[in-house]
TIGU-157590 format. One record per residue (C-alpha): residue number from 1; residue in three letters; x, y, z. Coordinates in steps of 0.5 Angstrom, whole numbers, plus 500, padded with zeros to 3 digits. Each point is the difference from the previous one (the first is absolute). Layout:
REM TIGU-157590
SITE, NUM, ALA, X, Y, Z
...
REM end
This chain:
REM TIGU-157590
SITE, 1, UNK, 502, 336, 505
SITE, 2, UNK, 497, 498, 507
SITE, 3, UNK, 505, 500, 505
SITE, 4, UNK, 499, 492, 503
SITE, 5, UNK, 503, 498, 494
SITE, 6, UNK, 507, 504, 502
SITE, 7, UNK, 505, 497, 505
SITE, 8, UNK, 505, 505, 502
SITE, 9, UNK, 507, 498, 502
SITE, 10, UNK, 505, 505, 503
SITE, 11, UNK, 507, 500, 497
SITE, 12, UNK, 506, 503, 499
SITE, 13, UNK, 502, 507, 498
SITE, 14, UNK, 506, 504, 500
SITE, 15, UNK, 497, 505, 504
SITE, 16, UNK, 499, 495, 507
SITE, 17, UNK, 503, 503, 506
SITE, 18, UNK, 505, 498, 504
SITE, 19, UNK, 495, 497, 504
SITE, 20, UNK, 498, 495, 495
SITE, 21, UNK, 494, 502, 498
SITE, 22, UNK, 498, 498, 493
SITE, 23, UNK, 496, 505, 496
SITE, 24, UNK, 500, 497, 494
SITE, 25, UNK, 492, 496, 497
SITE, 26, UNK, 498, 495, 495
SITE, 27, UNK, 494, 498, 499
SITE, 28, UNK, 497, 494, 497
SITE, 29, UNK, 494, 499, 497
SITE, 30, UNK, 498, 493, 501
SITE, 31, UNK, 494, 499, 494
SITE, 32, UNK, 505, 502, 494
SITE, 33, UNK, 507, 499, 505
SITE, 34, UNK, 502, 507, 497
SITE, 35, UNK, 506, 503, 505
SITE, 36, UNK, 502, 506, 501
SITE, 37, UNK, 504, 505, 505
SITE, 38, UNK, 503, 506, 502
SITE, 39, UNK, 507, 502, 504
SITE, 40, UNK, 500, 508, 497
SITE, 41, UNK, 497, 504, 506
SITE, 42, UNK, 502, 500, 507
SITE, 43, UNK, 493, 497, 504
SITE, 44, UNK, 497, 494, 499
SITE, 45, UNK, 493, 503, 499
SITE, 46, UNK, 503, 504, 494
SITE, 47, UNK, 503, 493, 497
SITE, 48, UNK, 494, 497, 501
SITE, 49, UNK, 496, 505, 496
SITE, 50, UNK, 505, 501, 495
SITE, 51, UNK, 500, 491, 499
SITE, 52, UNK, 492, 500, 500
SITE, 53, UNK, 500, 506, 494
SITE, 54, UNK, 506, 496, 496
SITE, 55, UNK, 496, 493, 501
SITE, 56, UNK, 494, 504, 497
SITE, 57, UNK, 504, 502, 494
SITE, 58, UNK, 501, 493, 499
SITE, 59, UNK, 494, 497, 501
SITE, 60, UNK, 498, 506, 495
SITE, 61, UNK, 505, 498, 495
SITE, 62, UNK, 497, 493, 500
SITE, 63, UNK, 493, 502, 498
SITE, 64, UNK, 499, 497, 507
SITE, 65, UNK, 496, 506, 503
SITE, 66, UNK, 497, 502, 493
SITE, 67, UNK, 501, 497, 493
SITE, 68, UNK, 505, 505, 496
SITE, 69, UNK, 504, 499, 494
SITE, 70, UNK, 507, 499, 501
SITE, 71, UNK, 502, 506, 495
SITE, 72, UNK, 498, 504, 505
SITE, 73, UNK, 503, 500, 505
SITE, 74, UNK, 508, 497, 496
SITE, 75, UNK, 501, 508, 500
SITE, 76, UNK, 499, 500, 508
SITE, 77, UNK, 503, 494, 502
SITE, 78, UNK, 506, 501, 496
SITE, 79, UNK, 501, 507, 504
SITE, 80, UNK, 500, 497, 507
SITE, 81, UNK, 506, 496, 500
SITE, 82, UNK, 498, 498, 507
SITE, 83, UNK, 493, 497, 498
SITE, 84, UNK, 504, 497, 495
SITE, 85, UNK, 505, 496, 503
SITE, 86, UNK, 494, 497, 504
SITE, 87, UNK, 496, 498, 495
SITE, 88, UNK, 507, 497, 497
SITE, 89, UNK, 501, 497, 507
SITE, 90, UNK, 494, 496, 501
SITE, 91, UNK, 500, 497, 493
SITE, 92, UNK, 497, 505, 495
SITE, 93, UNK, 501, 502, 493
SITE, 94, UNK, 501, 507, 498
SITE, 95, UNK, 497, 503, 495
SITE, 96, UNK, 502, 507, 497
SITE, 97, UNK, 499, 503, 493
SITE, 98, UNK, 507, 500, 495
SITE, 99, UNK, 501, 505, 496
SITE, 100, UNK, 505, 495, 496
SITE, 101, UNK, 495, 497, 496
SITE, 102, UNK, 495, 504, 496
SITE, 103, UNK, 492, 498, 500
SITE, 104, UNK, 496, 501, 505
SITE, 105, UNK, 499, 496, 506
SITE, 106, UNK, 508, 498, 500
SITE, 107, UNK, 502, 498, 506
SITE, 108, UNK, 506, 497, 505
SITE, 109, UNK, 500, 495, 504
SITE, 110, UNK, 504, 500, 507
SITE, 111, UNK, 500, 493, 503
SITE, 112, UNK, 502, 500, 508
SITE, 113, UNK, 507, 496, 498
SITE, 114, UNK, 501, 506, 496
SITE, 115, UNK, 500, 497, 493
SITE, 116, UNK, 496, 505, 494
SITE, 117, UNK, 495, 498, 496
SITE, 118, UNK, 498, 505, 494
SITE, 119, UNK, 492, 499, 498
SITE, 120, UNK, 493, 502, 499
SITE, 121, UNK, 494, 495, 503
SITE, 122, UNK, 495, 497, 495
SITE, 123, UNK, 494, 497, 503
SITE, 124, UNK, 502, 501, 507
SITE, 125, UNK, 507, 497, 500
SITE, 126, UNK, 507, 503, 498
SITE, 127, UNK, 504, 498, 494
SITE, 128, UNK, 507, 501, 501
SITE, 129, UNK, 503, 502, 492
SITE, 130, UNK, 506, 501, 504
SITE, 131, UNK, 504, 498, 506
SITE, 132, UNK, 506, 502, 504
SITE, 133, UNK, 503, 495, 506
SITE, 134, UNK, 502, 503, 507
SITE, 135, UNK, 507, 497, 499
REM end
């Protein structure tokens, strides 16, 4: 990742001062317009390090830095409840192993609108054998 393709913008946190300073960073990557922040820790520097490290998660997960199927990486993904919202947040389909269908390569699909699909990919795409709808 070389760092003329990110723009950082400071933003909110719940640990500005009084003084108004904010010390919450997000970081764009313009070539994939990926986004990603941080507002947990109490300097802007911390943030900011923090932020870069979400955003090559996520560029990790997308197969964007190298190519990676994505059942290796469901399990991580689907336990860092803050790399998932953002994935969620920006459009992304989540995918992670179901242990409520029985041959391999079962999996559940989670939509940003929040709706689930239960499936396995044949030939690069997903086929859904059973939906559930976000009401």
């Amino acid at each position: 990742m070389n760092e003329q393709d990110l723009e950082y913008e400071v933003i909110p946190s719940p640990h500005d001062t009084q003084s108004s300073v904010c010390v919450g960073v997000r970081v764009h990557h313009k070539p994939t317009k990926l986004t990603a922040q941080s507002t947990t820790e109490k300097s802007q520097y911390a943030n900011k390090v923090l932020a870069v490290e979400k955003l090559k998660q996520l560029l990790k997960v997308l197969g964007r830095e190298q190519e990676i199927n994505p059942f290796d990486v469901a399990d991580e993904v689907n336990a860092d409840t803050s790399l998932s919202q953002d994935l969620l947040k920006q459009g992304n389909v989540l995918y992670s192993p179901n242990a409520d269908m029985t041959h391999e390569g079962a999996l559940k699909a989670t939509y940003p609108n929040g709706d689930v699909e239960y499936g396995h990919f044949v030939n690069g795409e997903f086929v859904a054998v059973r939906k559930n709808k976000k009401r």
